[in-house]
C-alpha positions in Angstrom: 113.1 116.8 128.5 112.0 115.6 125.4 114.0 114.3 122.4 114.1 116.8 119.2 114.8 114.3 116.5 110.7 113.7 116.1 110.9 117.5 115.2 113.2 117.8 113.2 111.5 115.0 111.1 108.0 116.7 110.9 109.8 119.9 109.9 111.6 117.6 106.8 108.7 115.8 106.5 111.0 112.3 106.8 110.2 109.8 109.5 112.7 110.1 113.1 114.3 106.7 112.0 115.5 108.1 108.4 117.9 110.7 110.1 121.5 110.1 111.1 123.3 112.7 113.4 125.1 114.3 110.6 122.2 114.9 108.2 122.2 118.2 107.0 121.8 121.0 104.7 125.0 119.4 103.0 123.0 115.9 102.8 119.2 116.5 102.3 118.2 119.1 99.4 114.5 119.6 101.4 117.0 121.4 104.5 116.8 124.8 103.6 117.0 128.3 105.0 113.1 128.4 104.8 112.9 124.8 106.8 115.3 126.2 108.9 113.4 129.1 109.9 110.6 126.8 110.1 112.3 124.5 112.6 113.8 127.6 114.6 109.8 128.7 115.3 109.2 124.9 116.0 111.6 124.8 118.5 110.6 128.5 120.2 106.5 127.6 120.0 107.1 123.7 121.2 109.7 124.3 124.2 108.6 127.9 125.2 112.0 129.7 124.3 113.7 132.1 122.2 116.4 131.3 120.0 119.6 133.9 119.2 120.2 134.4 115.7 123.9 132.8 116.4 121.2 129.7 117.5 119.2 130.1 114.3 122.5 130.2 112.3 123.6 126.8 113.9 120.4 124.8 113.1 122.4 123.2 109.4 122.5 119.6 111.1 120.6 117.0 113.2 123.7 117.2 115.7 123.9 121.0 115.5 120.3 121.3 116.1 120.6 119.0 119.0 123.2 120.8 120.5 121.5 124.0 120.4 118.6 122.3 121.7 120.6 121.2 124.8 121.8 124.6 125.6 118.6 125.7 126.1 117.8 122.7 128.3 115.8 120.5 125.5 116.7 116.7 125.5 
């Protein structure tokens, strides 16, 4: 398993160390539905799954995203 947060950062275009667990949509104007979306195909092309739309619709934070991530079995 490997850990998400490097992910996330490419997708936001920050570096890993810059993001706390409750950054957000709420915190960080460049988290966006379109960066969501973007980080939703990141997740299904890097880890070889396919994310709900209830998944998709969780994805707003770096500790949502991980916990989606974990239900699908990604570290």
């Amino acid at each position: 398993m490997t850990d998400i947060l490097p992910l996330i950062a490419q997708v936001l275009q920050v570096q890993p160390a810059d993001l706390s667990e409750d950054d957000g949509v709420q915190t960080m104007p460049q988290w966006d539905s379109l960066k969501i979306i973007l980080l939703a195909s990141m997740i299904e092309v890097t880890h070889g799954i396919t994310l709900s739309s209830e998944d998709i619709e969780q994805l707003t934070s770096v500790g949502a995203v991980r916990a989606v991530a974990a239900r699908h079995g990604i570290g």
